[in-house]
C-alpha positions as CSV (number, residue, x, y, z in Angstrom):
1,X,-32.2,8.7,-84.0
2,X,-32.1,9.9,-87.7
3,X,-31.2,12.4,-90.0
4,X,-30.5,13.2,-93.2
5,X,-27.3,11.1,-93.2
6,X,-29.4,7.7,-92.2
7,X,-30.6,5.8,-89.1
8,X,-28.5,6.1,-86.4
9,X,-28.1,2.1,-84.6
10,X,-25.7,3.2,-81.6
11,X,-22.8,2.1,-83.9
12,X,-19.9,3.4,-85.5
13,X,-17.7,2.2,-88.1
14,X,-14.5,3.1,-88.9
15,X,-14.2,4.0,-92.5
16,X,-10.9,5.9,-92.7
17,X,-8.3,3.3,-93.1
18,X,-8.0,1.3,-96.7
19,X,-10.0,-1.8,-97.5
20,X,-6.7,-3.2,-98.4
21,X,-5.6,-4.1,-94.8
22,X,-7.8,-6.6,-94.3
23,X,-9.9,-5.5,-91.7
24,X,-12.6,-2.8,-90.3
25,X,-13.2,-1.4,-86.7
26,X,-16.7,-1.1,-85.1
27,X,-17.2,0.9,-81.8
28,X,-20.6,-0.3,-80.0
29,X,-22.0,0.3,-76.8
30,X,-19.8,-2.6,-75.1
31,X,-16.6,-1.5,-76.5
32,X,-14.7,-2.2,-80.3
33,X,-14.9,-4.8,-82.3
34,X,-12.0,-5.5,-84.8
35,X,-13.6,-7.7,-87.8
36,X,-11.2,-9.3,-89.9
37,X,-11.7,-9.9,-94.1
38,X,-8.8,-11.3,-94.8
39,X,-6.7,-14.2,-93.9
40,X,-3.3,-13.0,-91.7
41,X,-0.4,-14.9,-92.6
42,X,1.8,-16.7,-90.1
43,X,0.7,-19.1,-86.8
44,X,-0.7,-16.2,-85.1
45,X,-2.7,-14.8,-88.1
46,X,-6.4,-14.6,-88.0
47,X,-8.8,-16.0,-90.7
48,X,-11.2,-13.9,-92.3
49,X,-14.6,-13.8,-91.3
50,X,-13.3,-14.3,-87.2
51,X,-13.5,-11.0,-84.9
52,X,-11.8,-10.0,-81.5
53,X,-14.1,-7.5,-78.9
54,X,-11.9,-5.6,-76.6
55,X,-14.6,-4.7,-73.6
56,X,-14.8,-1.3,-72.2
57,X,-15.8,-2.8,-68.9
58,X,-15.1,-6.5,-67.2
59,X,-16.0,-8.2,-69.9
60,X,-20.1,-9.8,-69.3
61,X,-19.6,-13.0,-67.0
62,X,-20.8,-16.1,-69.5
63,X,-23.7,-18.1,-68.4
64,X,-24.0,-22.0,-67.5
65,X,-25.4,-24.6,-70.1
66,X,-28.6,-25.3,-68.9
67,X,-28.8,-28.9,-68.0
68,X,-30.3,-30.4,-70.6
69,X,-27.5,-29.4,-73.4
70,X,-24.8,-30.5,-70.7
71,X,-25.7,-33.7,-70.7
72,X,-24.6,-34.1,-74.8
């Protein structure tokens, strides 16, 4: 979809909080996903660059190795 504001990816990013706070909010399709720019202090902190996804639905099942990359 498009418009005069851009190309519209199915995404949305929250852009109302301050850059200061050391990270940014994406809503997609699956559900939100926090991505983090700065490092959190303390044990439980993240480090920048990581992200967490909370799902909207069961979260997708994960798929086994196929054989030849289990073996390693």
């Amino acid at each position: 979809m498009s418009n005069e504001l851009g190309v519209c990816d199915g995404t949305y990013e929250d852009t109302s909080h301050d850059v200061r706070i050391g990270f940014r909010v994406v809503e997609t399709a699956m559900g939100t996903v926090t991505i983090y720019t700065r490092d959190e202090p303390g044990a439980k902190g993240r480090k920048a660059g990581t992200t967490a996804m909370v799902y909207r639905d069961p979260p997708p099942r994960q798929m086994r190795l196929k054989a030849k990359y289990r073996k390693r």
